[in-house]
Structure formats: C-alpha cells, structure tokens
N, C-alpha and C positions, 0 to 999 in steps of 0.2 A: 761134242759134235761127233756123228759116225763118221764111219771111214768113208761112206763113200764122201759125204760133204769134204772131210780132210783131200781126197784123191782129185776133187773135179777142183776147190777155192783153192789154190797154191798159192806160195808166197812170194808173187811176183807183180806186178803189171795194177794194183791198186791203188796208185795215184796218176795213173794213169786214164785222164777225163772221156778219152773217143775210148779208152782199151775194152777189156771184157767186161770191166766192173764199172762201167761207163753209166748205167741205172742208177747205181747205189750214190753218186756225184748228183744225181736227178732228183734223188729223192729225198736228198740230204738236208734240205732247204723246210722240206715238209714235216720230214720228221723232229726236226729240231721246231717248229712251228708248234706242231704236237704237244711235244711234251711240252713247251714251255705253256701252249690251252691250260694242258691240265693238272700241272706242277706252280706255276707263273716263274720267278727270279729263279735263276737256278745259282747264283752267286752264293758261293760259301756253302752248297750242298755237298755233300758225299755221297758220290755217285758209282755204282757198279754196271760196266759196261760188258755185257758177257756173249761171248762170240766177238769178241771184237773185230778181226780180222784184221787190216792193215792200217785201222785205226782213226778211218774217214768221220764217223759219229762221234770219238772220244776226242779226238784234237776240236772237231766245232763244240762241245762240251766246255772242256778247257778253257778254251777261248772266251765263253760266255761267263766265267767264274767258279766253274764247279772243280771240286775235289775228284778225280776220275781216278777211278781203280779200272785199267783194261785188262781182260781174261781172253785166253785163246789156247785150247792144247795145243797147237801144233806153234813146235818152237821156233821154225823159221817163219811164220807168221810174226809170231809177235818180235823177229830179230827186225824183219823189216818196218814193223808199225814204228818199234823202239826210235831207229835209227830215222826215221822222216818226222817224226817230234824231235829228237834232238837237236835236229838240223833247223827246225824252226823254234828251239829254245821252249816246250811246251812239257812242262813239269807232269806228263801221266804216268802212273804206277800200274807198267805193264807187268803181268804175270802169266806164264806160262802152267796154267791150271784148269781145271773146268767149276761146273758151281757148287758141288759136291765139295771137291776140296777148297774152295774159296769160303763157303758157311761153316764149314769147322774152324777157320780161320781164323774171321771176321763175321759171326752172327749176330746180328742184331745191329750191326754198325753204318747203314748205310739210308739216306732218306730216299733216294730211289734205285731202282730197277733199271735199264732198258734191255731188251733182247730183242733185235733187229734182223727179220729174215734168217732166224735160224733153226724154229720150232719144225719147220718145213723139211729139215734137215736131220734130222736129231730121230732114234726109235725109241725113246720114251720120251713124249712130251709130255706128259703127265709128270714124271719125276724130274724134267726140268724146272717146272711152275713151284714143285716142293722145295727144288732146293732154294730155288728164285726167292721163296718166301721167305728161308729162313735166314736170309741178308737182311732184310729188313726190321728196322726199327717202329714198334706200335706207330699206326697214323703214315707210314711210308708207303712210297708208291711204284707200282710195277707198270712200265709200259713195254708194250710189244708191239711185233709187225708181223704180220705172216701174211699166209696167202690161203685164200678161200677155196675150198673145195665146191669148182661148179665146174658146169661144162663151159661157161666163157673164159676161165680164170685156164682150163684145160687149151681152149684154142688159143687167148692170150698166150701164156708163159712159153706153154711147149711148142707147139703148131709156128708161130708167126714169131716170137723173140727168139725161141733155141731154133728152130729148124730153119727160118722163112731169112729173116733179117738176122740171126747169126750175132744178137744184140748181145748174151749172154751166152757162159758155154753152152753147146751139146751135152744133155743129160745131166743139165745141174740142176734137174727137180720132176722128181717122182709122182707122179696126182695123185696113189693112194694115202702121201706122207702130207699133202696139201690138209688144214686143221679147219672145223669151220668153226665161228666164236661161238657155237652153241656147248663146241671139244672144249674150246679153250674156255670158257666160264666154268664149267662144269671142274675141270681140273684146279680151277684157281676156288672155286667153294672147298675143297678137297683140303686146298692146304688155306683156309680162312685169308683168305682175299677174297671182298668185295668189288664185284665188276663195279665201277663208278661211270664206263663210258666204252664206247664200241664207235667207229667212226672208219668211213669207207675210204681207200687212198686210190685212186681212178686213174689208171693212165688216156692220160689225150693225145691219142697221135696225130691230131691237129697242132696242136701244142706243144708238142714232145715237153708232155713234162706231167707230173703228177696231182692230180687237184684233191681237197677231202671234200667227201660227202657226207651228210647225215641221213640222207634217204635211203641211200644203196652202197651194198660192200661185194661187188660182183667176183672182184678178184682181189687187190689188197687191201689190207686194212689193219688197224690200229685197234690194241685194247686197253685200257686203264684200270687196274685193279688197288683197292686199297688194302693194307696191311692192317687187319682187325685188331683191336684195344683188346690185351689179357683181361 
C-alpha cells in the first residue's frame, strides 16, 4: 500500500460502525456473499487476506471456517486488527508485510486471494495482481473490490461520500488511481489468471446499503480470477 493510502487509513477508529470506516461495515455482508458465489464453503481454506487493515473481512473469514493469513504494512494497523481478534478469541495470522514479501514466504500455499478496496490505493496495480498470483496454489482463486473509473463512481466516492456527507475521509481516493476491470483483467492475463467473473457492487442510498449487480459496475465492483493449471 502507498504512503498516501498508509497517511489518510490510520490505525484507529475501524471497529467503529457510524466512524470513518463506517462503508467497509456496509459492505461487509456483500463481500463475504461474493466470495462465498464464487469460492462456495470457505471451511478449511487457506485464505490470504492482503491489505487487511483493522481486520473487518478477515475476523467474518475466520468466523466462517477459513484459515486467514492477514497482511498490512503498517504496524500499528495490524497491532490493532491483532488485538480486536484476540479480544474475540479468533485464531488469524496477522502479518506486518506486504504481497511481495508474503509470496516469498508462502508461494503457492493458499486456495484463495481477497484484496478489498486496495488496488484503488496502491501505484502498481499491475504488480500487485502478480504478486497476488503467486500465493496461489493451481485451480485457486483471486477475488478483489475496487472502484470503477467513471464520472459517477467520481461524483459518488469524491463529490457526495468525501466531500458532501463526510462518509469516508477527505482525500481517501484519487480518480486517476480508480482501476477499470478492463486494467484489472488485463493485469491478471499478465500474471495467468483467468477472469471467471466481474460483478457490479451498487450503493443504494435508499437502502444505505450495497446491492450486486450483473448488468452494470458504475462504481464498485467485484472481480474473480482463476489461478491457471502449470
């Protein structure tokens, strides 16, 4: 993750449901919906969770049966993810590393992927997808979440959640660093993952809450790639 992602996501206020990170609570429900569409049973997987941040995707992981490996450079991130698993007794293997040095690691050891709202973040997404790959064991699966480069994914995120409603920080996302899944297939052909699935995540502000779509990916949305047979 860059610096700026490190400077604006701190290591505070993440289990906190109205706080800043008050979305990623929202969306939490979907994304775990997600993967389990296009994983099914995650029971007894070994799972790599990268960017994890304060640990909200990997504890509902956990919970569900999986083996979670959580990643985050920044240390006081992962002291506090540590310490709100501990506190609920939830066996993850936090590490203070990025994906780089977690596939020198552990190559080839893991049946899935997730990478949630980070590529957005990140100034090589292309070399994150590579390293992403090379966790993965033949037949294992990569999912991700980013955010669509359009001009409503622009008036959504920045305009009305950063500036308007003050939903998420000021200046926690860039629209040039916004990926669209045509970047993110393209990088995942790169490193032999097969897109298996692209799927639109919609916010309803009738709803306040996140819905998927198959039609349309205006602003967030979901990819699936598979880990190619040597």
């Amino acid at each position: 993750m860059n610096d700026n992602a490190t400077s604006i996501f701190g290591s505070t206020g993440w289990w906190d449901a109205k706080g800043e990170h008050a979305l990623l609570h929202v969306i939490n429900p979907v994304r775990v919906a997600y993967i389990r569409q296009c994983v099914g049973d995650i029971e007894g997987k070994r799972v790599a969770d990268i960017g994890c941040g304060g640990g909200i995707l990997a504890e509902q992981l956990v919970q569900g049966g999986a083996q979670v490996t959580a990643i985050d450079p920044q240390p006081e991130v992962i002291e506090a993810a540590r310490n709100h698993a501990q506190d609920k007794s939830l066996p993850i293997d936090y590490r203070v590393c990025d994906s780089n040095e977690l596939a020198a690691q552990e190559p080839t050891a893991f049946d899935l992927v997730v990478c949630m709202e980070m590529l957005e973040h990140v100034s090589n997404p292309a070399a994150e997808i590579t390293a992403m790959a090379k966790l993965l064991r033949p037949g294992g699966s990569l999912v991700v979440a980013t955010i669509n480069r359009t001009a409503i994914a622009y008036a959504q995120i920045i305009v009305v959640l950063e500036r308007w409603l003050e939903a998420m920080p000021r200046n926690a996302h860039n629209y040039e660093q916004f990926r669209t899944p045509t970047e993110v297939s393209s990088w995942c052909a790169s490193a032999r993952l097969r897109v298996a699935d692209v799927c639109g995540a919609n916010w309803s502000f009738f709803g306040k809450t996140f819905l998927l779509s198959r039609t349309t990916m205006p602003v967030n949305y979901f990819l699936h790639a598979v880990a190619e047979d040597e």
